[in-house]
N, C-alpha and C positions, 0 to 999 in steps of 0.2 A: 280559821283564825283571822286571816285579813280581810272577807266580810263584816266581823263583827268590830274588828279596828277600825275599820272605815264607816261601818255605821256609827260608831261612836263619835269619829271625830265629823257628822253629820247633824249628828242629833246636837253635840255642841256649837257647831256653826250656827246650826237653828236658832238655838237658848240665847246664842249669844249677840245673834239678831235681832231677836224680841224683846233681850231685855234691852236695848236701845232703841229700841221705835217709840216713840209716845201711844199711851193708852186712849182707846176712845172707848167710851160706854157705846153699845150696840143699840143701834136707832131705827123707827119703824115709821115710815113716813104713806099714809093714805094715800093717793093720789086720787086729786082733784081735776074736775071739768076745767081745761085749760090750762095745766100745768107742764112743764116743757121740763128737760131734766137741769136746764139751766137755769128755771125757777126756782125748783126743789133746792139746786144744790144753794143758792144765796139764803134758801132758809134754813139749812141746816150747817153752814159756814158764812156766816153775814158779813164776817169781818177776814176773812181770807179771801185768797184768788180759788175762786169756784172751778178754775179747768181742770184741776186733778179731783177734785170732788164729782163732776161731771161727767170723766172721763171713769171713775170707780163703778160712778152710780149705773154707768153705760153698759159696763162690765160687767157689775151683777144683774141687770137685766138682760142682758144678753142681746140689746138692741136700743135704740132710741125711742121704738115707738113703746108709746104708754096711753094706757084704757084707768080710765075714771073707776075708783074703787081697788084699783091694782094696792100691792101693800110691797113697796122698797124697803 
């Protein structure tokens, strides 16, 4: 019984983090000959500070380095 209490008040932790994060549409960016992730990210946040954008994009690549045709 106190597994499934505490999963519960898990699962609404979760709900209740998501529903206050702002929503972004899921975005698929090419990478280009000469693209740097700090490129990327001013194109796809032009009008924010790209270092958390950078630092995501870093994340889901699992690295800095990027090959031409790759898909972010």
């Amino acid at each position: 019984m106190r597994r499934s209490f505490v999963a519960a008040l898990a699962t609404l932790a979760l709900l209740a983090g998501c529903a206050s994060a702002p929503v972004r549409p899921p975005r698929v960016y090419v990478v280009q000959p000469g693209d740097t992730l700090w490129s990327i990210a001013r194109v796809l946040v032009p009008a924010d500070d790209v270092r958390a954008e950078v630092d995501q994009l870093e994340s889901l690549n699992g690295s800095a380095a990027l090959q031409a045709g790759q898909r972010l």
